[in-house]
C-alpha positions as CSV (number, residue, x, y, z in Angstrom):
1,X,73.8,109.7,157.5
2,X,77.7,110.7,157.8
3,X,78.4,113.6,160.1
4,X,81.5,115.5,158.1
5,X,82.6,118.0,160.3
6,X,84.0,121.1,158.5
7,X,88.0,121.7,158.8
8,X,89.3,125.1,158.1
9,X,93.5,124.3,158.1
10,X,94.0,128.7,158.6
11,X,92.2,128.5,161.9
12,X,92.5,125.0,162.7
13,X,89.2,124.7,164.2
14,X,86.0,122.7,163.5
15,X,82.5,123.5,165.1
16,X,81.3,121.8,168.4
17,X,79.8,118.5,167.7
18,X,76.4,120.1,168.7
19,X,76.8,123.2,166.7
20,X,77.8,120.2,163.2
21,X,74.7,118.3,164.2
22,X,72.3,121.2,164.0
23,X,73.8,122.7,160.8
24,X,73.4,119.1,159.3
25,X,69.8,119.1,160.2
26,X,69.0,122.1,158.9
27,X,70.7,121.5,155.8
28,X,68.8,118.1,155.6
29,X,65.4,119.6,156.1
30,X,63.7,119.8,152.9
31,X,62.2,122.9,151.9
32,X,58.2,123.5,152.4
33,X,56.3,122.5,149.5
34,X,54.7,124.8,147.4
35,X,53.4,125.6,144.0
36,X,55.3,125.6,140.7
37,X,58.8,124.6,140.1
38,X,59.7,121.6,142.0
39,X,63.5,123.0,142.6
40,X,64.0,126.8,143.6
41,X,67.5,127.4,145.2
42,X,66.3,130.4,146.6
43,X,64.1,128.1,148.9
44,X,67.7,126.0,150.4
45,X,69.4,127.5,153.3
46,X,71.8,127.9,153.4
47,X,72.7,128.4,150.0
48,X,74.9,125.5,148.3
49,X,78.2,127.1,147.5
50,X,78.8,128.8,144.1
51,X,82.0,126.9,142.4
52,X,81.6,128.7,139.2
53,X,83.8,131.4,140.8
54,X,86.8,128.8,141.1
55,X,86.8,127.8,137.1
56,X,89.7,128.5,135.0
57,X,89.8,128.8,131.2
58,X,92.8,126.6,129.6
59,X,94.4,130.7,128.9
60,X,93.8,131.6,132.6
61,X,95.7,127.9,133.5
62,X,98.5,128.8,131.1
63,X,99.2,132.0,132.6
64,X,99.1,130.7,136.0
65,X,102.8,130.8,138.5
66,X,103.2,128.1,140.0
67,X,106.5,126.9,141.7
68,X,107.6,123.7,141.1
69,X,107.0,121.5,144.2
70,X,110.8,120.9,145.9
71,X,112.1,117.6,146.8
72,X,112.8,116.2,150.0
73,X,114.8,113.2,148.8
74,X,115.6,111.1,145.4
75,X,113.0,112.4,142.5
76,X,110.2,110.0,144.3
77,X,109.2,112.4,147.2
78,X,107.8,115.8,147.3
79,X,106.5,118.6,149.0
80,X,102.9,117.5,149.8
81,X,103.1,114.4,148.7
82,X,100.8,111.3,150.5
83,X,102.9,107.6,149.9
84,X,102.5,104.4,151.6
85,X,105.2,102.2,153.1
86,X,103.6,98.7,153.5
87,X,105.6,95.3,153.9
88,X,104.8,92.2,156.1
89,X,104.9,92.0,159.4
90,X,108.8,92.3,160.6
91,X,110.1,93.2,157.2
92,X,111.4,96.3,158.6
93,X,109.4,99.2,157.4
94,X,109.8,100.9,160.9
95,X,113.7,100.6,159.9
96,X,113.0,102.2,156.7
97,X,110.7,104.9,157.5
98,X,113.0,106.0,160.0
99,X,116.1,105.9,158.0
100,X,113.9,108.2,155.3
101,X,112.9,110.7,158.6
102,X,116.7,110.9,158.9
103,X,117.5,111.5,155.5
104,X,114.9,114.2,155.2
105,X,115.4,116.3,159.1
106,X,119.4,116.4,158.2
107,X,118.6,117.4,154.4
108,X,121.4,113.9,153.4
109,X,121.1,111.3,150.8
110,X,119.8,107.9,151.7
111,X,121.3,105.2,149.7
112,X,120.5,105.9,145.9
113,X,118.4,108.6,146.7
114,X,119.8,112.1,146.3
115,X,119.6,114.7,149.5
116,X,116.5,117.4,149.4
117,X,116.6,120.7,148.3
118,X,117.1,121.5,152.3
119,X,116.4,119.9,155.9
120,X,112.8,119.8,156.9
121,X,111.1,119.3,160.3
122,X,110.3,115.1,160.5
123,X,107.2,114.4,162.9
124,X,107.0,110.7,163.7
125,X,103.9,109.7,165.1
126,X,104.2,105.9,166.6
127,X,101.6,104.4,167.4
128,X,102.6,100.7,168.1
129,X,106.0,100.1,169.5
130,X,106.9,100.1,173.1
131,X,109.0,104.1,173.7
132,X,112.3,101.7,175.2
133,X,112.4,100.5,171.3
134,X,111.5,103.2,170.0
135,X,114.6,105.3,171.8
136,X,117.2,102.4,170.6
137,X,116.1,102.3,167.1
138,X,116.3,106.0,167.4
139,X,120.1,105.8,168.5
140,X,120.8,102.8,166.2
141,X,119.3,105.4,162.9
142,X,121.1,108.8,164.6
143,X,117.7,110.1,164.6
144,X,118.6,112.5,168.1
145,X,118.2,116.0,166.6
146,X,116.5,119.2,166.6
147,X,114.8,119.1,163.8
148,X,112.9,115.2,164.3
149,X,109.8,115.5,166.8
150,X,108.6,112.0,168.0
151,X,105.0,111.6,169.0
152,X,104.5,107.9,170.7
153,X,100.9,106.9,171.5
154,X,102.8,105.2,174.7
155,X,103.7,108.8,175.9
156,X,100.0,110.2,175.0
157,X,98.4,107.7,176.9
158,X,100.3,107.4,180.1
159,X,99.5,110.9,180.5
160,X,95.8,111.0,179.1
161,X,94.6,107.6,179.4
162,X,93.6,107.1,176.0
163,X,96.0,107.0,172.5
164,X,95.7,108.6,169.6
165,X,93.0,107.9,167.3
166,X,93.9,109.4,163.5
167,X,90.2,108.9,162.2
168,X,88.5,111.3,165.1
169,X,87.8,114.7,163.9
170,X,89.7,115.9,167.4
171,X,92.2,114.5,167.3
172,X,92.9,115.6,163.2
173,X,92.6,119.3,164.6
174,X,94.8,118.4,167.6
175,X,97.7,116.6,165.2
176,X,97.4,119.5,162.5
177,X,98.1,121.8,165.8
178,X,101.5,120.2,166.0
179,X,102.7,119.8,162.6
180,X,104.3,122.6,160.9
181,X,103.9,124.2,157.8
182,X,106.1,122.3,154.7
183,X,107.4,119.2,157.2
184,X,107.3,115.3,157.1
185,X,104.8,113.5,158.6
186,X,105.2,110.4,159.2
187,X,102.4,107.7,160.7
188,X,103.4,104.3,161.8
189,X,101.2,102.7,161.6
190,X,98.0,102.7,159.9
191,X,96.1,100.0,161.6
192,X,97.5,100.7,165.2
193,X,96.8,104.5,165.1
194,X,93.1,104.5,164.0
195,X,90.1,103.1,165.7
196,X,86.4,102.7,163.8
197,X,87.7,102.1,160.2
198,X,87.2,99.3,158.2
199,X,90.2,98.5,156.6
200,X,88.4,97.0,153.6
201,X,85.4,98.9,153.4
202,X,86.1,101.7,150.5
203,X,83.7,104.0,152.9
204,X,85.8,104.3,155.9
205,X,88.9,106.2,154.2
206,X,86.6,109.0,154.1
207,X,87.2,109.5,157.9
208,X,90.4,110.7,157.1
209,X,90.4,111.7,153.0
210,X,89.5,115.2,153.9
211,X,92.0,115.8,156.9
212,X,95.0,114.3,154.3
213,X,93.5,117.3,152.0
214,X,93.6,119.8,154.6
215,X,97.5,118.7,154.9
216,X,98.9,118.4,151.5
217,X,96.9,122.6,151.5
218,X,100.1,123.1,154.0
219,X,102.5,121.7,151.6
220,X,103.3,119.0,154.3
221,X,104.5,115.4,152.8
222,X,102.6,112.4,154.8
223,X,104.0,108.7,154.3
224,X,101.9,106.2,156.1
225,X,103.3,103.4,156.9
226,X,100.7,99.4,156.6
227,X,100.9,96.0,156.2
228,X,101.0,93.6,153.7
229,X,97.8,91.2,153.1
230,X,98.7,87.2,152.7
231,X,98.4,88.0,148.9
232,X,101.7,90.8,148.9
233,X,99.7,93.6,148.0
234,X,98.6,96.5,150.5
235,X,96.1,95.3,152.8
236,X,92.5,96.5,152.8
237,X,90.6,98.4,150.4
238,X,91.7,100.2,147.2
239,X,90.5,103.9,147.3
240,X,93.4,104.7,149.7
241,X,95.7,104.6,146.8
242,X,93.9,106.7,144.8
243,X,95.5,109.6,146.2
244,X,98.5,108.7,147.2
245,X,101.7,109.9,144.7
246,X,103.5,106.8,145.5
247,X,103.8,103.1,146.9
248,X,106.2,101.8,148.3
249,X,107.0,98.0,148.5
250,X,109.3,96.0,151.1
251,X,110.1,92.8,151.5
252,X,112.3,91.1,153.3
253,X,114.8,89.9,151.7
254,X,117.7,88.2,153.7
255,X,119.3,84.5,154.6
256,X,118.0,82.8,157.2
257,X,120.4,82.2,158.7
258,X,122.1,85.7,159.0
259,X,122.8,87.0,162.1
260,X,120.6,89.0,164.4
261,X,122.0,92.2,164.3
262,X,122.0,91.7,160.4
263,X,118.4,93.2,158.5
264,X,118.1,92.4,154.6
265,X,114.9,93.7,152.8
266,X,114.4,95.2,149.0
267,X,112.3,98.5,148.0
268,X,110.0,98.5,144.9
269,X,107.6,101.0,143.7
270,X,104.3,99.6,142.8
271,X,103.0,103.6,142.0
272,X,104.5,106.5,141.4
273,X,103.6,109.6,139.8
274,X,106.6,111.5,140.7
275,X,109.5,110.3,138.6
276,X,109.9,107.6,135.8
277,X,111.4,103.6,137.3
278,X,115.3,105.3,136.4
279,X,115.0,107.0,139.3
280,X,112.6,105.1,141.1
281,X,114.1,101.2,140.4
282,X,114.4,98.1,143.0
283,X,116.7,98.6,145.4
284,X,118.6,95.9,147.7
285,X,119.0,97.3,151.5
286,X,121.0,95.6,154.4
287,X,121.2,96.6,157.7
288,X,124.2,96.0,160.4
289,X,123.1,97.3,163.6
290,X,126.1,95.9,165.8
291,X,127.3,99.3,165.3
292,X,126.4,103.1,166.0
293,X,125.0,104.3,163.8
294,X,124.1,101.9,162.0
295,X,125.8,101.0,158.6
296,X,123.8,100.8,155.7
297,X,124.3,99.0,152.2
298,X,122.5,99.9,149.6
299,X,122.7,98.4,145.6
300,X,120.2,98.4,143.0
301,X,117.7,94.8,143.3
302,X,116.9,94.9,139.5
303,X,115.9,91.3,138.2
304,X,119.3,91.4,136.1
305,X,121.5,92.5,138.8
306,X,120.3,89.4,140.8
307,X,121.0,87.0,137.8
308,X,124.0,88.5,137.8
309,X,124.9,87.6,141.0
310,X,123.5,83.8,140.8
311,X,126.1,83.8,137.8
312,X,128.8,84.9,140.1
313,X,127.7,82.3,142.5
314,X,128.1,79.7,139.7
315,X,124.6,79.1,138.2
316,X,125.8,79.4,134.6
317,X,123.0,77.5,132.7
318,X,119.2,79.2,132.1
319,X,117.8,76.3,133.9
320,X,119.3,77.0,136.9
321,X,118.9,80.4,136.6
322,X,115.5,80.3,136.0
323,X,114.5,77.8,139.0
324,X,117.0,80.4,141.0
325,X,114.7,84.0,140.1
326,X,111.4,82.3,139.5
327,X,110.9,83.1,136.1
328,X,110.8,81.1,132.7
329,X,114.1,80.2,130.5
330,X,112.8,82.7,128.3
331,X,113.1,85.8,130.6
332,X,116.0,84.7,131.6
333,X,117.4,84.2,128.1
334,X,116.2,87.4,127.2
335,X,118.1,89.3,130.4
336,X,121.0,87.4,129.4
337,X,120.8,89.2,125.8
338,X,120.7,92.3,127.7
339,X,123.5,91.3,129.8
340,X,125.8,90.7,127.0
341,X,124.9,93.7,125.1
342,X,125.8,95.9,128.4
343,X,129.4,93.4,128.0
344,X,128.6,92.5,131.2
345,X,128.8,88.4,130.8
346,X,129.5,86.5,127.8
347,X,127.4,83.1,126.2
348,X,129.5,79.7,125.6
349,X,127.5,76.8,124.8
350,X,124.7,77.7,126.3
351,X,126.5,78.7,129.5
352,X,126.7,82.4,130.9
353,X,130.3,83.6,132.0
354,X,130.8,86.9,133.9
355,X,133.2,89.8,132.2
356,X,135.8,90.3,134.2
């Protein structure tokens, strides 16, 4: 059977592993047998808790206050929100979940996403580059302030001898220790900062289901950043993104042959509860790091806008066009409807021609 240790987020505390075991015997013992009814909760001890005290009439709900949960940036994240960041494997979602900690610990916008409501304390936990990368990504973002706390499982284990290990019980209570009430916290990554969970057993996210709980109770925002599978989608099992607000998608997105210093990648939400795709549409990032800080483009990456820019490149026929985006000629002669609605290009024999 499952151990689940108890976690009580006001005293941040759990019982000694001994003192869990017992209770869980005890609580698995069944009761003697005897005579007459074959269940009698007076017979279970302790007694199973009483959540008839916690139910609330659709009146009772009406007349409840409750504060609308603030933003921290765009109309995508929230106070006490859990998201994923996932993308393949050198994509650059350490870029772009730094550039969010950034946005969020100075309380400024971040591309098309508006600023916060107000600055909150950014924890970074890194748990799989080396801490000399770490620093110069840090410098290249302008992530060197008060209010952005980094802790790397480099540091942890140079001076422990072990890293950090997200799906022990500990090491929950230990991390909850540190964070503060109504902050960011950030975990990159998943698969480098946990040990014992199968990433595509549905089972194993319990390890950690209840310790997200005890977080989002504090009104602090997690955004976990994984990996992409071979198929695109978020690797391993699909109960993680039951909870989760949002989902974030990156992909790279650049020419091969751009220069080194020069990262392209695009944003999509494939979830989110928080806002409707106006606020929350594709967005085209690029990255020039041969200065400090860094500076950042950002335009919207919507399947139009891109057709529009094949058309400025001199595809003007739907064949083209549709070998260019991947899509049939009738998508594409459908988006160029839209276009010319919007007076954005004009039609000519067949051929698409940009308004100047």
């Amino acid at each position: 059977m499952n151990l689940i240790l108890p976690f009580d987020p006001a005293t941040m505390s759990v019982p000694l592993p001994a003192q869990a075991a017992q209770a869980s015997r005890a609580a698995a013992t069944p009761a003697p047998s005897r005579r007459g009814p074959a269940w009698d909760v007076t017979e279970l001890s302790p007694l199973p808790p009483d959540f008839s005290a916690d139910l609330l009439n659709g009146l009772e709900v009406q007349e409840l206050q409750l504060p609308a949960r603030p933003a921290l940036l765009g109309d995508w994240l929230k106070q006490g929100d859990l998201g994923y960041l996932f993308a393949p494997r050198g994509a650059g979602k350490s870029w772009m979940s730094m550039l969010i900690a950034r946005a969020v610990a100075a309380g400024s916008p971040l591309g098309e996403w508006q600023a916060g409501q107000q600055p909150r304390p950014v924890y970074y936990f890194d748990a799989e580059m080396n801490l000399p990368d770490v620093q110069a990504r840090m410098h290249s973002v302008g992530l060197f302030m008060l209010n952005f706390h980094l802790l790397s499982n480099e540091v942890v284990f140079k001076s422990r001898g072990h890293g950090i290990n997200i799906a022990s019980v500990e090491h929950q209570v230990s991390l909850s220790q540190c964070l503060q009430d109504g902050s960011l916290f950030i975990i990159d990554n998943l698969s480098t900062s946990q040990l014992g969970m199968a990433e595509n057993d549905n089972d194993s996210f319990d390890a950690i289901r209840d310790w997200l709980l005890s977080l989002r109770h504090r009104a602090i925002t997690v955004l976990i950043v994984h990996h992409a599978g071979r198929n695109g989608l978020m690797r391993g099992s699909s109960r993680r993104e039951d909870m989760a607000h949002w989902i974030l998608s990156l992909k790279e997105a650049g020419d091969p042959g751009q220069p080194a210093h020069r990262t392209t990648f695009s944003t999509e939400f494939t979830k989110c509860r928080n806002c409707t795709g106006t606020h929350a549409r594709p967005l085209l990032w690029t990255l020039d790091t041969s200065t400090t800080p860094l500076t950042l483009g950002c335009e919207s990456n919507e399947p139009q806008d891109a057709m529009l820019g094949y058309i400025r490149d001199g595809l003007t026929r739907s064949t083209e066009l549709a070998e260019a985006l991947g899509v049939h000629q009738a998508t594409v002669s459908k988006w160029a409807g839209k276009l010319q609605r919007e007076g954005k290009i004009t039609i000519s024999n067949r051929q698409y021609h940009l308004v100047n």
